[in-house]
Each structure stands twice: as C-alpha cells, then as structure tokens.
Predicted model as a PDB file, atoms N, CA, C, CB and O in Angstrom, pLDDT in the B-factor column:
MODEL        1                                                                  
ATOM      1  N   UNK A   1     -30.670 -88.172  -1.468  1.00 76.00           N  
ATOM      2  CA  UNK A   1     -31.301 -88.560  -2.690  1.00 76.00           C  
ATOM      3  C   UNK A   1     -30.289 -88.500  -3.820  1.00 76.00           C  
ATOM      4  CB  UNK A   1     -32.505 -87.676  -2.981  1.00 76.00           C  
ATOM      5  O   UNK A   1     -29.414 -87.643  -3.945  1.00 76.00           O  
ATOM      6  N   UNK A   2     -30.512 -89.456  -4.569  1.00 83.00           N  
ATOM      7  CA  UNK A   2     -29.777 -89.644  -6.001  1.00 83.00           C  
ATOM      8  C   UNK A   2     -29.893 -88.590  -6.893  1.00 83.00           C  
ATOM      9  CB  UNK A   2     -30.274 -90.800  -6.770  1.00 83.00           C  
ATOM     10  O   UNK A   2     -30.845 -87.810  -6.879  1.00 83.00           O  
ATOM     11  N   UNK A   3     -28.812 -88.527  -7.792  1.00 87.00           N  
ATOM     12  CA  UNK A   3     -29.020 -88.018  -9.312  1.00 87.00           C  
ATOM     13  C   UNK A   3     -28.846 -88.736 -10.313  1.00 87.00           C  
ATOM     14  CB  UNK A   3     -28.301 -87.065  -9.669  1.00 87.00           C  
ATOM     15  O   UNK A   3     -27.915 -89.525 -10.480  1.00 87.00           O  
ATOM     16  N   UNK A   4     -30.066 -88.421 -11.321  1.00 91.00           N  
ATOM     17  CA  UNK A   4     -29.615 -89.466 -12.607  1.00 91.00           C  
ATOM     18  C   UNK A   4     -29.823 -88.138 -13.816  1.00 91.00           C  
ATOM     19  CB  UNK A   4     -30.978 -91.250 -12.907  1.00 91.00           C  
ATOM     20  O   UNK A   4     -30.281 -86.998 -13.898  1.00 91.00           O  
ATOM     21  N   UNK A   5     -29.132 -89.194 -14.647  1.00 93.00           N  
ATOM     22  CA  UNK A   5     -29.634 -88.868 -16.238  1.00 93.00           C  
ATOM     23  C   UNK A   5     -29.193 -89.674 -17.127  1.00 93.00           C  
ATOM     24  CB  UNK A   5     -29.240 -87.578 -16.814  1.00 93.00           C  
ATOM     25  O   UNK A   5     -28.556 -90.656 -16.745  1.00 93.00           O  
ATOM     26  N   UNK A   6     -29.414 -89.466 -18.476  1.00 93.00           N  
ATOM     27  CA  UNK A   6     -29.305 -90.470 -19.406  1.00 93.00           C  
ATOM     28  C   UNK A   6     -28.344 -89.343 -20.725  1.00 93.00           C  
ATOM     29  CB  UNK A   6     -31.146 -91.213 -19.856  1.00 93.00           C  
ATOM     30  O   UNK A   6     -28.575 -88.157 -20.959  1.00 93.00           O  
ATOM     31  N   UNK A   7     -27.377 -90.157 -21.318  1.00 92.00           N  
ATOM     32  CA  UNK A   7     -26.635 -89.799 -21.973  1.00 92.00           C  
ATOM     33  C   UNK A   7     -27.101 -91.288 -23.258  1.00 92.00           C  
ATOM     34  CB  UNK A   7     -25.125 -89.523 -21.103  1.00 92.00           C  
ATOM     35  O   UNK A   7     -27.033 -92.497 -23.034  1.00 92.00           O  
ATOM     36  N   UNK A   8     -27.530 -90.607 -24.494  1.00 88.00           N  
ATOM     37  CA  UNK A   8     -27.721 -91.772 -25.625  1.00 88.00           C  
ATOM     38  C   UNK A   8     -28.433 -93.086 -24.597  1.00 88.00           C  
ATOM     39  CB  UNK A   8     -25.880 -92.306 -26.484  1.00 88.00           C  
ATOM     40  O   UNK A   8     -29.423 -93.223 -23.878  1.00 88.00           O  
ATOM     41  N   UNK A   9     -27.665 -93.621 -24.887  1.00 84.00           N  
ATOM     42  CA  UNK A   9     -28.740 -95.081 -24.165  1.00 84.00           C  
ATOM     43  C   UNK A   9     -28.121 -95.708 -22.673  1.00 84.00           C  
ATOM     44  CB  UNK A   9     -28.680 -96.767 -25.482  1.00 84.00           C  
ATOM     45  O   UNK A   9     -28.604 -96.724 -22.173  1.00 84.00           O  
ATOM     46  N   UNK A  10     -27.241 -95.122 -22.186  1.00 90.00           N  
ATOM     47  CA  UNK A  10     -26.795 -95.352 -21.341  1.00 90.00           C  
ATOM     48  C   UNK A  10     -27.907 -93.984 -20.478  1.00 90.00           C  
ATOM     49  CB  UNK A  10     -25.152 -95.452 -21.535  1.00 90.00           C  
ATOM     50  O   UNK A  10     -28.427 -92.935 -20.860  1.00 90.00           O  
ATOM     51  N   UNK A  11     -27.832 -95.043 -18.678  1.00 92.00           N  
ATOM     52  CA  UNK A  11     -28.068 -94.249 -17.454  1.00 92.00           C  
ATOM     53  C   UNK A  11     -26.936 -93.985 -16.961  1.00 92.00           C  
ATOM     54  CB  UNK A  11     -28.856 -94.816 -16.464  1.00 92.00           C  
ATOM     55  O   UNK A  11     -25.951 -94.660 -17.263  1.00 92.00           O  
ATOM     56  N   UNK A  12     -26.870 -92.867 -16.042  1.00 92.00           N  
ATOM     57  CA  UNK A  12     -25.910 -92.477 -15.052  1.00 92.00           C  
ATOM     58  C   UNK A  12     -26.695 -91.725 -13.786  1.00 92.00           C  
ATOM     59  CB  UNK A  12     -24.795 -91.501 -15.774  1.00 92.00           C  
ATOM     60  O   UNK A  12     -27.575 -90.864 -13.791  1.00 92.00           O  
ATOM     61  N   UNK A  13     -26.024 -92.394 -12.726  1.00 90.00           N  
ATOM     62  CA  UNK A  13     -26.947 -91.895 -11.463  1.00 90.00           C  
ATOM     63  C   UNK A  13     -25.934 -91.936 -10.254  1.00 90.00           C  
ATOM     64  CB  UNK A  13     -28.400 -92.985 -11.128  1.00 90.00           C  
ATOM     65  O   UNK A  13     -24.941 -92.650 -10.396  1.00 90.00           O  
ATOM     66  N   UNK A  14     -26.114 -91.150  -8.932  1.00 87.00           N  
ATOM     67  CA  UNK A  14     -24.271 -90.891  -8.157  1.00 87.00           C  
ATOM     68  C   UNK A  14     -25.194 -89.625  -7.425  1.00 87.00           C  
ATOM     69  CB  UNK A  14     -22.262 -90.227  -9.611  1.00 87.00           C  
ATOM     70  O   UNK A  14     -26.189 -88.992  -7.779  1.00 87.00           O  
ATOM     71  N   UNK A  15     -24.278 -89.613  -6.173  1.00 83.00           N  
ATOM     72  CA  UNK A  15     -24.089 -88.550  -5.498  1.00 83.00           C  
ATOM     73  C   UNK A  15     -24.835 -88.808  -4.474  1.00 83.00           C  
ATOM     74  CB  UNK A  15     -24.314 -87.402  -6.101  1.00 83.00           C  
ATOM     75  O   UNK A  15     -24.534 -89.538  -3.530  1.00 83.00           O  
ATOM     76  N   UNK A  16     -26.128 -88.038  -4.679  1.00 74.00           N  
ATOM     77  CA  UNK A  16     -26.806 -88.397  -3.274  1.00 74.00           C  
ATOM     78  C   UNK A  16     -26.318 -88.106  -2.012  1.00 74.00           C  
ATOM     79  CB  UNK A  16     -26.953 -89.658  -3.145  1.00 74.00           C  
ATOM     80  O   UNK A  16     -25.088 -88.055  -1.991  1.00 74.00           O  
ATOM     81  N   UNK A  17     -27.045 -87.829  -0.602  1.00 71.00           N  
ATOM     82  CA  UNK A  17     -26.342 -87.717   0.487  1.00 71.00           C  
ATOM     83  C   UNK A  17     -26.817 -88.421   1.768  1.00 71.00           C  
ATOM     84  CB  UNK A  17     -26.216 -86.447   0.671  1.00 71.00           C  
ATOM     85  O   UNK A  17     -27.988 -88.219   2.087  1.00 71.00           O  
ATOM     86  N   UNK A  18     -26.178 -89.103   2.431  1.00 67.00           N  
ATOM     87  CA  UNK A  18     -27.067 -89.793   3.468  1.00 67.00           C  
ATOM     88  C   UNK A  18     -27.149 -89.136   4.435  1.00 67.00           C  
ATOM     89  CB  UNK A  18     -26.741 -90.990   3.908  1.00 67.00           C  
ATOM     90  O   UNK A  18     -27.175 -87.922   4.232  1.00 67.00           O  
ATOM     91  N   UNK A  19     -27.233 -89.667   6.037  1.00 70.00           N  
ATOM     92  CA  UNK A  19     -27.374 -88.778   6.801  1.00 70.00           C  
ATOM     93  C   UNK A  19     -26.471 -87.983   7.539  1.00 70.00           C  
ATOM     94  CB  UNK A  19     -27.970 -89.166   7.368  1.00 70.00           C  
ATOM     95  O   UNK A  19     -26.679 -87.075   8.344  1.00 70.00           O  
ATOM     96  N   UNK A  20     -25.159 -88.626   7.006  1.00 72.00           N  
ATOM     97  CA  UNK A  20     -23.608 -86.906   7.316  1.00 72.00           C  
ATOM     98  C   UNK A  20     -23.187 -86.730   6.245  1.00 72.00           C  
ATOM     99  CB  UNK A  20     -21.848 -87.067   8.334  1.00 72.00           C  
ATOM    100  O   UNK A  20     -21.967 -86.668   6.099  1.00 72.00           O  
ATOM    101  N   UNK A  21     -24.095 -86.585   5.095  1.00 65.00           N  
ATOM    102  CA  UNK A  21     -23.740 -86.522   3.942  1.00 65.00           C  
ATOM    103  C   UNK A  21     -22.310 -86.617   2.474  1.00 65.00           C  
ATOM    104  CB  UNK A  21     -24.194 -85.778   4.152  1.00 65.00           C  
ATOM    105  O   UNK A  21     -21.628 -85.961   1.687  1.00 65.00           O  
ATOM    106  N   UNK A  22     -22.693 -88.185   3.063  1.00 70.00           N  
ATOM    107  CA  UNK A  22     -21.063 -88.993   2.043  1.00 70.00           C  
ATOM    108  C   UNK A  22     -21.718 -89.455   1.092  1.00 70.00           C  
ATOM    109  CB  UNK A  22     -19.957 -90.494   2.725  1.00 70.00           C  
ATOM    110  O   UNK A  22     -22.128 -90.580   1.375  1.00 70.00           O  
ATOM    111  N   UNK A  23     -22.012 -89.124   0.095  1.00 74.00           N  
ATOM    112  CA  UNK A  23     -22.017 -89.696  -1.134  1.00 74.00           C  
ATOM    113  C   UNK A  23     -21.429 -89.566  -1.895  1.00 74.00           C  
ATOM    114  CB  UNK A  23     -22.685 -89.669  -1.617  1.00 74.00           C  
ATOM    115  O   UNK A  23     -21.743 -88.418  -2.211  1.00 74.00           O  
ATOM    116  N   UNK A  24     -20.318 -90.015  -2.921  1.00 79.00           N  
ATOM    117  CA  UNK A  24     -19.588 -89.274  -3.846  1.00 79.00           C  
ATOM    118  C   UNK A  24     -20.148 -90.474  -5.003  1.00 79.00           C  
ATOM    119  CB  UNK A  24     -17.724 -88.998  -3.477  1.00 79.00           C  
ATOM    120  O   UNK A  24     -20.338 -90.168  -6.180  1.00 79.00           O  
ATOM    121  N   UNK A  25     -20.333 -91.604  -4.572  1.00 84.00           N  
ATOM    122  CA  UNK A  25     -20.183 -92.670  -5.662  1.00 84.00           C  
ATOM    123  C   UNK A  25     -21.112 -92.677  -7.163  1.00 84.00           C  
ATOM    124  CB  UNK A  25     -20.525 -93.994  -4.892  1.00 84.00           C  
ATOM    125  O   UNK A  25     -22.339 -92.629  -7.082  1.00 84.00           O  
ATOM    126  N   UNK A  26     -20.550 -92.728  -8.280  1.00 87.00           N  
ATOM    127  CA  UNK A  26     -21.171 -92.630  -9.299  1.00 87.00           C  
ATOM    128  C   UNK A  26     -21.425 -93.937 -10.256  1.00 87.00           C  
ATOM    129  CB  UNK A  26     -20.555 -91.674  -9.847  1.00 87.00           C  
ATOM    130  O   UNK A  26     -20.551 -94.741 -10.577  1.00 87.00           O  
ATOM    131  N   UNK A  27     -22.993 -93.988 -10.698  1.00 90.00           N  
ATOM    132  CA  UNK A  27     -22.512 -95.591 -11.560  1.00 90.00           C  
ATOM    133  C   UNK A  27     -23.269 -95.402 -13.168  1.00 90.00           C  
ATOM    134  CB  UNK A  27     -23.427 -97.435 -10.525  1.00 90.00           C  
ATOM    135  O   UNK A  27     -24.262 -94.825 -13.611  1.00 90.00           O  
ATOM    136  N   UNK A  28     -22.678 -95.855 -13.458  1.00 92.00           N  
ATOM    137  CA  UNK A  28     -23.382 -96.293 -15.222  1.00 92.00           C  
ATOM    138  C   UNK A  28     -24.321 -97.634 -15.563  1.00 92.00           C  
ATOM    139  CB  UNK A  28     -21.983 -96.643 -16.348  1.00 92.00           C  
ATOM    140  O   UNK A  28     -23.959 -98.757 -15.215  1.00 92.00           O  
ATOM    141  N   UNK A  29     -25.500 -97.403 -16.245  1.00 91.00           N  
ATOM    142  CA  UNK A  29     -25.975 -98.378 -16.341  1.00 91.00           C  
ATOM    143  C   UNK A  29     -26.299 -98.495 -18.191  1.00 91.00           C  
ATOM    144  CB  UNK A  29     -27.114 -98.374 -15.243  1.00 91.00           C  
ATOM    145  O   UNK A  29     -26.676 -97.551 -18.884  1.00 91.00           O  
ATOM    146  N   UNK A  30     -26.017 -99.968 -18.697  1.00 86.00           N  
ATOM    147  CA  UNK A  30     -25.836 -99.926 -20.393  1.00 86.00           C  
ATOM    148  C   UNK A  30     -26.825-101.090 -20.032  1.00 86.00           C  
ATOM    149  CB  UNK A  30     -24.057-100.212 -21.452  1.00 86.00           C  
ATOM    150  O   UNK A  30     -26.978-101.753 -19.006  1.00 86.00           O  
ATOM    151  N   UNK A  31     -27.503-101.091 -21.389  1.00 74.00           N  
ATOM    152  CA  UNK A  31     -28.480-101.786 -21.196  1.00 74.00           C  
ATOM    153  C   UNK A  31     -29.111-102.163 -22.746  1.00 74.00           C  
ATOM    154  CB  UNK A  31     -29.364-101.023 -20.206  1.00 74.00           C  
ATOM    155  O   UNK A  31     -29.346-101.337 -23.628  1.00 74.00           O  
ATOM    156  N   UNK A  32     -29.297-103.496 -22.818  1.00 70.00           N  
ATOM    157  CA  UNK A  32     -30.360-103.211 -24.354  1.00 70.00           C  
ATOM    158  C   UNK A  32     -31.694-103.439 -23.899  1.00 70.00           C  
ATOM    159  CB  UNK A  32     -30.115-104.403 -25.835  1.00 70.00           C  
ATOM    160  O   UNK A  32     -31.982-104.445 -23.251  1.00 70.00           O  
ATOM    161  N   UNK A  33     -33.017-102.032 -24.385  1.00 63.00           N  
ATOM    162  CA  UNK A  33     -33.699-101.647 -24.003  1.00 63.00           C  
ATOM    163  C   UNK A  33     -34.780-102.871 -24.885  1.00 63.00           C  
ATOM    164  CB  UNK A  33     -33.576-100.175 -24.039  1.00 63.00           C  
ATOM    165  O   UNK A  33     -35.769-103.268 -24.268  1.00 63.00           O  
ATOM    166  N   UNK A  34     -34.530-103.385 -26.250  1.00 68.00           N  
ATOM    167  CA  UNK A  34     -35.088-103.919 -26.412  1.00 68.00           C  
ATOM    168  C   UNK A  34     -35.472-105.554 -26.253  1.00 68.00           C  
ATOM    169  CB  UNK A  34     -34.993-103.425 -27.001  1.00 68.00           C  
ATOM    170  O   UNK A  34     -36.405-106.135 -26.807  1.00 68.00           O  
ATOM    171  N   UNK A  35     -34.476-106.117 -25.334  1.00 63.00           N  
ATOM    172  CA  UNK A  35     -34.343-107.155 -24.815  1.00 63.00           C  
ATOM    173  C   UNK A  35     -33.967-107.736 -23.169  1.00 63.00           C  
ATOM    174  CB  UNK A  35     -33.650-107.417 -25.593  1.00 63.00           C  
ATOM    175  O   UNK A  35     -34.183-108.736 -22.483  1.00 63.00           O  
ATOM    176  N   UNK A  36     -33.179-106.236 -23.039  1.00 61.00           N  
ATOM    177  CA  UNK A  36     -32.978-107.054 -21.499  1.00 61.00           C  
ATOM    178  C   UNK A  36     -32.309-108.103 -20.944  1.00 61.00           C  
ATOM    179  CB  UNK A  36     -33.903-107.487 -21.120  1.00 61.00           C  
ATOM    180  O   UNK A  36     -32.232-108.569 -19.807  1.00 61.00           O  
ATOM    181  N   UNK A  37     -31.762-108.414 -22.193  1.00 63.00           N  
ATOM    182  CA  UNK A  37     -30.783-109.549 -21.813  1.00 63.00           C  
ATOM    183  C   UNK A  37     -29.555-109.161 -21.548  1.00 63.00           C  
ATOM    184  CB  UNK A  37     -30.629-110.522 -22.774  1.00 63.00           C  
ATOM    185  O   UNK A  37     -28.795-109.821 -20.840  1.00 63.00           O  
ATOM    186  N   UNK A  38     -29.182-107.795 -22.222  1.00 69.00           N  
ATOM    187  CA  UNK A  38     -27.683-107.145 -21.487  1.00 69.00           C  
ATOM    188  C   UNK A  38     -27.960-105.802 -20.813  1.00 69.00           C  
ATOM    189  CB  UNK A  38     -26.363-106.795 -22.713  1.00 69.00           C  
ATOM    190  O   UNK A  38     -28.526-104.804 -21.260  1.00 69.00           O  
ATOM    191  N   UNK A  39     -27.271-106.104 -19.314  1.00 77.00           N  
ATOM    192  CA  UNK A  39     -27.886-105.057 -18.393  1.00 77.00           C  
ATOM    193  C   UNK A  39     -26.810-104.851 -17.093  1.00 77.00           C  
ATOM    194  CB  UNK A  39     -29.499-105.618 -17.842  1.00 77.00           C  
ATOM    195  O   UNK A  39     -27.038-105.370 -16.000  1.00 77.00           O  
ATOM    196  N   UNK A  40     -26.073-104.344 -17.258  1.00 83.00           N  
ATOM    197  CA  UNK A  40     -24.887-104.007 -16.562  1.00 83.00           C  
ATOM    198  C   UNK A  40     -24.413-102.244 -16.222  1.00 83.00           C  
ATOM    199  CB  UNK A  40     -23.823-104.726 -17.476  1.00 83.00           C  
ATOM    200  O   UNK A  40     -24.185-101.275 -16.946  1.00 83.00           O  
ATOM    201  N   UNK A  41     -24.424-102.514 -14.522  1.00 87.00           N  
ATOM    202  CA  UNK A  41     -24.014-101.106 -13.949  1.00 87.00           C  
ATOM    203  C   UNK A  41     -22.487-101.553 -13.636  1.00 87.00           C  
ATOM    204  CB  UNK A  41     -25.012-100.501 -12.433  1.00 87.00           C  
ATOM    205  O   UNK A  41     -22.118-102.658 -13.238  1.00 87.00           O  
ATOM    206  N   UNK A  42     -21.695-100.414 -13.918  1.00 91.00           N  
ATOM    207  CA  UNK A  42     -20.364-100.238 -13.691  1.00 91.00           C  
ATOM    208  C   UNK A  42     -20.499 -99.221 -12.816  1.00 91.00           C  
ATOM    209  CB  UNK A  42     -19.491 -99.992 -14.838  1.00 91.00           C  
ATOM    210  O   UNK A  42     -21.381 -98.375 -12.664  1.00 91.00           O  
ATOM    211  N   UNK A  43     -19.285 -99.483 -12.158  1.00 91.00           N  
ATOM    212  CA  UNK A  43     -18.836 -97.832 -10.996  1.00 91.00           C  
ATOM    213  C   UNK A  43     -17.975 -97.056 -11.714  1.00 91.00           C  
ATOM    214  CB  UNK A  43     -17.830 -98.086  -9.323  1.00 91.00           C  
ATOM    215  O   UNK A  43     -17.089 -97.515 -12.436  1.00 91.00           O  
ATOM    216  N   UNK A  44     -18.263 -95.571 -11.496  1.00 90.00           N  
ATOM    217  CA  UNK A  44     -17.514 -94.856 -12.727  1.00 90.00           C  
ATOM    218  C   UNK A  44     -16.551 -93.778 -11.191  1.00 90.00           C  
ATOM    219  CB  UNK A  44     -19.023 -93.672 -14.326  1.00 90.00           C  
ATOM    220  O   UNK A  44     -17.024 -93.651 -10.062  1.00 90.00           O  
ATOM    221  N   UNK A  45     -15.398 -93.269 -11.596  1.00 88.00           N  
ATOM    222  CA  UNK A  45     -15.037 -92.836 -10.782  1.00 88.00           C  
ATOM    223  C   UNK A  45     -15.839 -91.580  -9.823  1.00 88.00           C  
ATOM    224  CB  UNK A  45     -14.044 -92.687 -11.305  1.00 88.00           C  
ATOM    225  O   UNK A  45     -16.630 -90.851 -10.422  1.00 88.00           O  
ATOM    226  N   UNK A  46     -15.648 -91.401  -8.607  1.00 83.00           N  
ATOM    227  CA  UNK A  46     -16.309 -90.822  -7.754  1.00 83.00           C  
ATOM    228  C   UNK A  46     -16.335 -88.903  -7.949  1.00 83.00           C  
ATOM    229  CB  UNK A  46     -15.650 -91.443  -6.436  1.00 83.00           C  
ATOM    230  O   UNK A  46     -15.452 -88.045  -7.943  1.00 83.00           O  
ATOM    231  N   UNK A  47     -17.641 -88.880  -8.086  1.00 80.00           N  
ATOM    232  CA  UNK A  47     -18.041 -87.239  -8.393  1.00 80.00           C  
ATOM    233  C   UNK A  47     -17.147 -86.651  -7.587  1.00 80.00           C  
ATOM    234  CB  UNK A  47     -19.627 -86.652  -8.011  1.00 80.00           C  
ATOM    235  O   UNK A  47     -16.880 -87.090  -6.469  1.00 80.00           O  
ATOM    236  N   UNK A  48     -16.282 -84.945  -8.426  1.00 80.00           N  
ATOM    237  CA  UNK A  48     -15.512 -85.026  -7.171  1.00 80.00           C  
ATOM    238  C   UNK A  48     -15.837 -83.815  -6.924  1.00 80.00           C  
ATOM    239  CB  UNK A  48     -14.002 -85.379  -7.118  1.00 80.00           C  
ATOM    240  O   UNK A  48     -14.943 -83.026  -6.619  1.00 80.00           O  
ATOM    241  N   UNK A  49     -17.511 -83.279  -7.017  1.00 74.00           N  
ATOM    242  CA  UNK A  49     -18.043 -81.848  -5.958  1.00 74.00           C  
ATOM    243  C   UNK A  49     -18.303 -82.982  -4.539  1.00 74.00           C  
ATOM    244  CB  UNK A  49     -20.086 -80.702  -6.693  1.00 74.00           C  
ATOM    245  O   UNK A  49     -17.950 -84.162  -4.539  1.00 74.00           O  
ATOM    246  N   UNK A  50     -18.918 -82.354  -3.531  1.00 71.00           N  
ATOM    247  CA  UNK A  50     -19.600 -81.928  -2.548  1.00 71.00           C  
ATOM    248  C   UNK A  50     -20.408 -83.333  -2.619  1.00 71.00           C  
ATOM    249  CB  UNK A  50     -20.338 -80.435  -2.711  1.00 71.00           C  
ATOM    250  O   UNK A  50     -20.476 -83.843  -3.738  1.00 71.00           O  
ATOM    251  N   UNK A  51     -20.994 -83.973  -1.596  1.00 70.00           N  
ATOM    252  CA  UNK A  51     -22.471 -84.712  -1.620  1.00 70.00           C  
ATOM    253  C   UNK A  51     -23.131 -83.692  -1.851  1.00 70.00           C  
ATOM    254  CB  UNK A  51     -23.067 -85.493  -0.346  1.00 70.00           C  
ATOM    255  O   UNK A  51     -22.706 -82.555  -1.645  1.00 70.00           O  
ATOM    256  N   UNK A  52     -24.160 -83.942  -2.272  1.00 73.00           N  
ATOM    257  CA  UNK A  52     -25.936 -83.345  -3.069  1.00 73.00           C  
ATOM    258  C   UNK A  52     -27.082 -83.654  -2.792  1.00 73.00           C  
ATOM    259  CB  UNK A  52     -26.278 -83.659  -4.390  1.00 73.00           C  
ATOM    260  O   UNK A  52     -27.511 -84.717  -3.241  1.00 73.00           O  
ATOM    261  N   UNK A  53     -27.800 -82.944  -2.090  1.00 74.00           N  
ATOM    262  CA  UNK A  53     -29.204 -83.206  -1.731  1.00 74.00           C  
ATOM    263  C   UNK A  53     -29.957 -82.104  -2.686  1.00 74.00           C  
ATOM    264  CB  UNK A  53     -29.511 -83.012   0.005  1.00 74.00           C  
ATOM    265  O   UNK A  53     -29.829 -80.907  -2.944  1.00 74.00           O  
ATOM    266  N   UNK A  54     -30.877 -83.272  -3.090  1.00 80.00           N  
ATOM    267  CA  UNK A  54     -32.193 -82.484  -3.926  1.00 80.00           C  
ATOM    268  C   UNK A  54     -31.858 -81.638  -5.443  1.00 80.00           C  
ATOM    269  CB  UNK A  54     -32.836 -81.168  -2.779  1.00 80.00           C  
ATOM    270  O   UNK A  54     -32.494 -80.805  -6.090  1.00 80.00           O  
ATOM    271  N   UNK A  55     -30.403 -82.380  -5.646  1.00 84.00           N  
ATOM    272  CA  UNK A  55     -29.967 -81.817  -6.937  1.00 84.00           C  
ATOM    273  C   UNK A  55     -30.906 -82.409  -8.285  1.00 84.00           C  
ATOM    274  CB  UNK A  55     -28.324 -82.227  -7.098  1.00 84.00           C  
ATOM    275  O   UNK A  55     -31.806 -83.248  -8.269  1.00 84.00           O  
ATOM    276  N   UNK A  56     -30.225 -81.490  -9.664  1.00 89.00           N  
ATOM    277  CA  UNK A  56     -30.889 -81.451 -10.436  1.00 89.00           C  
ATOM    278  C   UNK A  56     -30.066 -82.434 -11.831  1.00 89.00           C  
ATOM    279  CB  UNK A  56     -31.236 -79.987 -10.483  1.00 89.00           C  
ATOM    280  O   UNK A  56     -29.096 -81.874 -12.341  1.00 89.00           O  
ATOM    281  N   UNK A  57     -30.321 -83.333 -12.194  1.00 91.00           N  
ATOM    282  CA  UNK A  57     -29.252 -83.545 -13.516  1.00 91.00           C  
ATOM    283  C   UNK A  57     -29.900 -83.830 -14.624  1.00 91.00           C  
ATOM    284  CB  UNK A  57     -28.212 -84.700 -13.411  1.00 91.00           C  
ATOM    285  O   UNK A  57     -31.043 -84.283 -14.680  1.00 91.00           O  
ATOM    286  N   UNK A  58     -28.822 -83.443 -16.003  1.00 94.00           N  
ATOM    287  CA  UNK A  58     -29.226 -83.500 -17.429  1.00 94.00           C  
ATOM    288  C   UNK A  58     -28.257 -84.002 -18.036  1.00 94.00           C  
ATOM    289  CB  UNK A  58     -29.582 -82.313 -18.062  1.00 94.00           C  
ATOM    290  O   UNK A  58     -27.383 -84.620 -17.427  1.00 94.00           O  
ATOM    291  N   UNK A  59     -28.238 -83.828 -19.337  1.00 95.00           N  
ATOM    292  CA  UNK A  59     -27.676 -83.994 -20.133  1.00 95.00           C  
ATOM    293  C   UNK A  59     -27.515 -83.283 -21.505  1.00 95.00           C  
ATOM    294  CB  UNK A  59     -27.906 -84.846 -20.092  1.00 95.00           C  
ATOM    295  O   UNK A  59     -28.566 -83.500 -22.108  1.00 95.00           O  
ATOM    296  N   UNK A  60     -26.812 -82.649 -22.162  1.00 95.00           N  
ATOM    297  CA  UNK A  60     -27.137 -81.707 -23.143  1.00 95.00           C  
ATOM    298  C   UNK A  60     -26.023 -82.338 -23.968  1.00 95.00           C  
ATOM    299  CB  UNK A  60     -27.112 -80.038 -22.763  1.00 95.00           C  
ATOM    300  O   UNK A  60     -24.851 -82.095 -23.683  1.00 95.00           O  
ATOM    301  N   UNK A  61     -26.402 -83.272 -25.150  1.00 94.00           N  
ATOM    302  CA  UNK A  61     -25.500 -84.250 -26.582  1.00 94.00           C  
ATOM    303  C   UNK A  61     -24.711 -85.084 -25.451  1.00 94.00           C  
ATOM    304  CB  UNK A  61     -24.073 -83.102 -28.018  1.00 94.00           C  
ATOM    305  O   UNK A  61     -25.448 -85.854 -24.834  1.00 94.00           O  
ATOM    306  N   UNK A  62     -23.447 -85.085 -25.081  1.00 94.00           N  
ATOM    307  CA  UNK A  62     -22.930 -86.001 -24.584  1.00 94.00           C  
ATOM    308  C   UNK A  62     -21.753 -85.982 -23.256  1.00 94.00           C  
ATOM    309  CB  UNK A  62     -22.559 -86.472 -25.652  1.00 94.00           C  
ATOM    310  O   UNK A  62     -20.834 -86.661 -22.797  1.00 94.00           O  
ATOM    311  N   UNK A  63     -22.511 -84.674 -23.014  1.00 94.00           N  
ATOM    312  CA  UNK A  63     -22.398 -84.401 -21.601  1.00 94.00           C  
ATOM    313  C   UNK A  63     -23.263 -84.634 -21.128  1.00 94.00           C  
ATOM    314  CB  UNK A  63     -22.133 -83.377 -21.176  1.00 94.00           C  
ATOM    315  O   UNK A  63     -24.329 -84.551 -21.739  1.00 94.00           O  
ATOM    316  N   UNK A  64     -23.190 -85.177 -19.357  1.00 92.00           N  
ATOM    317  CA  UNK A  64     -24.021 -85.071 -18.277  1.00 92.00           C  
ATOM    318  C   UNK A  64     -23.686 -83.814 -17.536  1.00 92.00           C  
ATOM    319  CB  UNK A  64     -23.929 -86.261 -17.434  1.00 92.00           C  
ATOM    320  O   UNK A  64     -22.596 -83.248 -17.615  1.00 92.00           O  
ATOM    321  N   UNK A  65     -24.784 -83.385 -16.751  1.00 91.00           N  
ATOM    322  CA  UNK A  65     -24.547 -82.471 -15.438  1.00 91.00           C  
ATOM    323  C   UNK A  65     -24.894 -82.216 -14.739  1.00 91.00           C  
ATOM    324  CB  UNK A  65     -24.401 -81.727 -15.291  1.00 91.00           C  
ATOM    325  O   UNK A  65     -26.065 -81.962 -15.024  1.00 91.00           O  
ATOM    326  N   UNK A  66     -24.607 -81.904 -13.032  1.00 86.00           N  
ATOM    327  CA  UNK A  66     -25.213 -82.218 -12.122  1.00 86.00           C  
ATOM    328  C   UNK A  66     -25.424 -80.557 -11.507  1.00 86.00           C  
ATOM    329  CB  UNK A  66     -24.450 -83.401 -11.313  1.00 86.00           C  
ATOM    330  O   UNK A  66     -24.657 -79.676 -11.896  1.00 86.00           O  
ATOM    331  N   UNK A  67     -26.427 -80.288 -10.619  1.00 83.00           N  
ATOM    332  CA  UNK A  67     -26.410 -78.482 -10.510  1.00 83.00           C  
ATOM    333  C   UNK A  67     -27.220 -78.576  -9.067  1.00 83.00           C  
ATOM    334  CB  UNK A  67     -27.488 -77.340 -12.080  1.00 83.00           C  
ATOM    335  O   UNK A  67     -27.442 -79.703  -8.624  1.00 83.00           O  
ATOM    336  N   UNK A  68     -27.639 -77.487  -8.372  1.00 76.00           N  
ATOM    337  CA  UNK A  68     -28.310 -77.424  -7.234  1.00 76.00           C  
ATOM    338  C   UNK A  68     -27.641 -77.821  -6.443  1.00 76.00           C  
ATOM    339  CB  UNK A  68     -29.346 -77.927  -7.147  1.00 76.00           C  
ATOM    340  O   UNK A  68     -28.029 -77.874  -5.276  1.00 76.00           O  
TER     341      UNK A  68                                                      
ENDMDL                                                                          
END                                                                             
C-alpha cells in the first residue's frame, strides 16, 4: 500500500510494498484544483528508507513525512 500527503497544493504519494516488497518510487502531483486543466505527476527521486507497508504520512508547513 501507498503513502500520500499533501504539501500546500501539491500531492505526494511513493513507497508502498508489493509482494517482495520493492517499492521505493515516489511521485508528485500539481494540479489546479479549480479547473483541472493543469494536472501533472512527476517522478521525484526514489525514497531512500526501506519499502513500507501500512505506513503513516503528513506533512507539518513544508515538510512531508513518512513513519510506521
């Protein structure tokens, strides 16, 4: 399973683990919320803990963070 959170108006979501647990990949998603006409995920470089199952993420001002 994934992790997300939101930093200002941007998403960010990554990690996750499948079933031999490789996930490292992380992506960004920018978006204008009030139109929808710009809506673009980028790949942001690869988380570099552990894959993550059932983790927890936030954000506190303009950090993200991932825990569990």
């Amino acid at each position: 399973m994934a992790v997300g959170f939101s930093i200002g108006k941007n998403g960010y979501i990554g990690t996750g683990m499948d079933s031999i647990g490789n996930k490292h990949d992380f992506w960004e998603w920018v978006g204008d919320t009030t139109s929808f006409s710009y809506n673009t995920w980028s790949q942001k470089p690869d988380f570099d803990g552990t894959a993550r199952m059932c983790a927890v993420g936030f954000s506190i001002g303009n950090n993200g963070y991932i825990g569990t």
